[in-house]
MARSEGU-141990 format. One record per residue: residue number from 1; residue in one letter; x, y, z of N, C-alpha, C, O in turn. Coordinates in steps of 0.1 Angstrom, whole numbers, plus 5000, padded with zeros to 4 digits. Example, Ala and Ser with C-alpha at 12.3 -4.5 7.8 and 13.67 -1.06 7.14 Angstrom:
! residues 2
NODE n res n.px n.py n.pz ca.px ca.py ca.pz c.px c.py c.pz o.px o.py o.pz
NODE 1 A 5132 4943 5078 5123 4955 5078 5132 4967 5078 5142 4967 5085
NODE 2 S 5128 4978 5071 5137 4989 5071 5129 5000 5079 5134 5011 5080
! end
This chain:
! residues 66
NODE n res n.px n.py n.pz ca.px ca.py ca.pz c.px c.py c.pz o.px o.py o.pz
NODE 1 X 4735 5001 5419 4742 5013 5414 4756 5010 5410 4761 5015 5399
NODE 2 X 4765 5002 5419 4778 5001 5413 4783 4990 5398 4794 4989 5391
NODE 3 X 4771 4984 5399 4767 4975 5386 4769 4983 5373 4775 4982 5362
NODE 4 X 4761 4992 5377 4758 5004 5366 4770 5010 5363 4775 5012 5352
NODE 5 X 4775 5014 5376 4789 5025 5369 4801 5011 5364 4808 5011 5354
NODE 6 X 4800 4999 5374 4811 4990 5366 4811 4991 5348 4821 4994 5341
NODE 7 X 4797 4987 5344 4794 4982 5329 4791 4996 5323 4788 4995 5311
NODE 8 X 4790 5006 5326 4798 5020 5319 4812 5021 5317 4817 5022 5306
NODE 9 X 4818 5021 5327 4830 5019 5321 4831 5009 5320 4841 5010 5326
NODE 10 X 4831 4995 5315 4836 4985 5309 4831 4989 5292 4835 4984 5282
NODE 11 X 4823 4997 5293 4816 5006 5281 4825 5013 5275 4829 5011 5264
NODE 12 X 4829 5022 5281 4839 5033 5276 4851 5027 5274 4858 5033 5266
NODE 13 X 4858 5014 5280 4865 5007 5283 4870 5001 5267 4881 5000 5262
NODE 14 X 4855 4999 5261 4857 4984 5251 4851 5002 5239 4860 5002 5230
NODE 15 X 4846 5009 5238 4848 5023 5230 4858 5025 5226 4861 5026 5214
NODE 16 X 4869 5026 5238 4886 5033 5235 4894 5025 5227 4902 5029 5220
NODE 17 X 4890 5008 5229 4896 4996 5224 4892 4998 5211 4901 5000 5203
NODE 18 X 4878 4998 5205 4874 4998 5190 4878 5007 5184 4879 5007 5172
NODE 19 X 4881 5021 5192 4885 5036 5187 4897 5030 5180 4899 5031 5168
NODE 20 X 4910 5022 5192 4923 5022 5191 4926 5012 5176 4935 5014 5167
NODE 21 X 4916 5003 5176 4917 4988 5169 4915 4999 5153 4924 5001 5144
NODE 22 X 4902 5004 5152 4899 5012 5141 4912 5022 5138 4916 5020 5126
NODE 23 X 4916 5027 5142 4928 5040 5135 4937 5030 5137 4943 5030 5126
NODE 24 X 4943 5021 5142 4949 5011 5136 4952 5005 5125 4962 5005 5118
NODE 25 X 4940 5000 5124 4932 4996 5111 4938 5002 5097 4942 4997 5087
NODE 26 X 4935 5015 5101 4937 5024 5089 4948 5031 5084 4950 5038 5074
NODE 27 X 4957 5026 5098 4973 5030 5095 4981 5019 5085 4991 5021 5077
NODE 28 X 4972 5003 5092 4977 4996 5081 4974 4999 5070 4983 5001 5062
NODE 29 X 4959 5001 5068 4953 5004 5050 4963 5014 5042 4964 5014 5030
NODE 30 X 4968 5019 5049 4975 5035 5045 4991 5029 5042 4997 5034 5032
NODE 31 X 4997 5022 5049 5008 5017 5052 5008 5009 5032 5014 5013 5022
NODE 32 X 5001 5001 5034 4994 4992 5024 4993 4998 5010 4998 4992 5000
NODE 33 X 4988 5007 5010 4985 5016 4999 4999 5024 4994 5002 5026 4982
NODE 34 X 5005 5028 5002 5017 5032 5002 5028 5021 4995 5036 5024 4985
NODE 35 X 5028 5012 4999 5034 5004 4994 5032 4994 4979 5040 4989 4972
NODE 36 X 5019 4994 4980 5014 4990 4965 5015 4999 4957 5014 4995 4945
NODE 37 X 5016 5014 4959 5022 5028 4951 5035 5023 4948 5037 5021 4936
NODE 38 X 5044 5020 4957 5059 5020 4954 5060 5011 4946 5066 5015 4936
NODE 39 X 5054 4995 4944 5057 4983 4943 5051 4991 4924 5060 4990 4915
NODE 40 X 5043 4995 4921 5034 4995 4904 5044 5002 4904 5053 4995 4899
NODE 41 X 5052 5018 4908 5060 5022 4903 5073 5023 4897 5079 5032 4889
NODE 42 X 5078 5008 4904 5090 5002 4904 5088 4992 4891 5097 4987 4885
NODE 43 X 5075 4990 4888 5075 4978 4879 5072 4983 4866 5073 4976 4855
NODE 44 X 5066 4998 4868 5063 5005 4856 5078 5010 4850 5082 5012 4839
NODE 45 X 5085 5011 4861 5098 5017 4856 5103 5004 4849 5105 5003 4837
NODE 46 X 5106 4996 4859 5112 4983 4853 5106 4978 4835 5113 4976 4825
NODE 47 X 5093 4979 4838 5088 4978 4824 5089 4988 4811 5088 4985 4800
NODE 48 X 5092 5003 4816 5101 5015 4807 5111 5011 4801 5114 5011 4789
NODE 49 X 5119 5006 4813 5132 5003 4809 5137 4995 4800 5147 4995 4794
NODE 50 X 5123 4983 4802 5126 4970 4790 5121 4972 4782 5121 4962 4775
NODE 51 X 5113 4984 4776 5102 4988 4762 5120 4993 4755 5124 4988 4745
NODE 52 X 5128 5003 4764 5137 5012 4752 5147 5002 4755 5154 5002 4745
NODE 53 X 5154 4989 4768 5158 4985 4756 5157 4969 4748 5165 4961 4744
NODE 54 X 5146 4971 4748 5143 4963 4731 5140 4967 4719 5138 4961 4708
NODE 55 X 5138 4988 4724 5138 4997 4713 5153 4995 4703 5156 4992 4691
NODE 56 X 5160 5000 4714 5177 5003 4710 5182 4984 4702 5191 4980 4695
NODE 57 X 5174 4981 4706 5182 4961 4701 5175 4962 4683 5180 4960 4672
NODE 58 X 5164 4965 4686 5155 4965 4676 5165 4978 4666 5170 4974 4655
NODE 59 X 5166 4987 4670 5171 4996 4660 5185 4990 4655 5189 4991 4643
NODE 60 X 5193 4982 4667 5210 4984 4660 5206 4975 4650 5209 4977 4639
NODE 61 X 5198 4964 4654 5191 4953 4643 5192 4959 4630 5200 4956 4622
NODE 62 X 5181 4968 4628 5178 4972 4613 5189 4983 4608 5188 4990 4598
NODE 63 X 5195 4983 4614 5210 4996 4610 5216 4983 4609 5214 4983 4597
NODE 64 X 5222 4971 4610 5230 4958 4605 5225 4957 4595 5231 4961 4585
NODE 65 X 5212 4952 4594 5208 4947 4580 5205 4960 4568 5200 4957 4557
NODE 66 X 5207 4974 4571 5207 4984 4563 5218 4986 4555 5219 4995 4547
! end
């Protein structure tokens, strides 16, 4: 009988551990995701920024030669 209650709880034991390991888990995923948001948004900006100015170079360009 005390076999039995030991390896229940070593049961519920190693439950709580996979519970903890899993929402872990998904704090990284979330952490992660979060961060790969920031990282495209910064690079889309970055990449905005270098579309207008090669716009602006491109125009003083053809106002010289106008």
């Amino acid at each position: 009988m005390a076999e039995i209650a030991k390896l229940e709880r070593q049961q519920v034991n190693q439950a709580a551990m996979l519970r903890r390991k899993a929402e872990e888990a998904a704090a990284a995923n979330n952490r992660l995701k979060e961060l790969l948001q920031k990282q495209k948004a910064v690079t889309e900006k970055k990449v905005k920024k270098q579309e207008q100015a090669d716009t602006s170079r491109i125009m003083v360009s053809l106002s010289l030669c106008v």
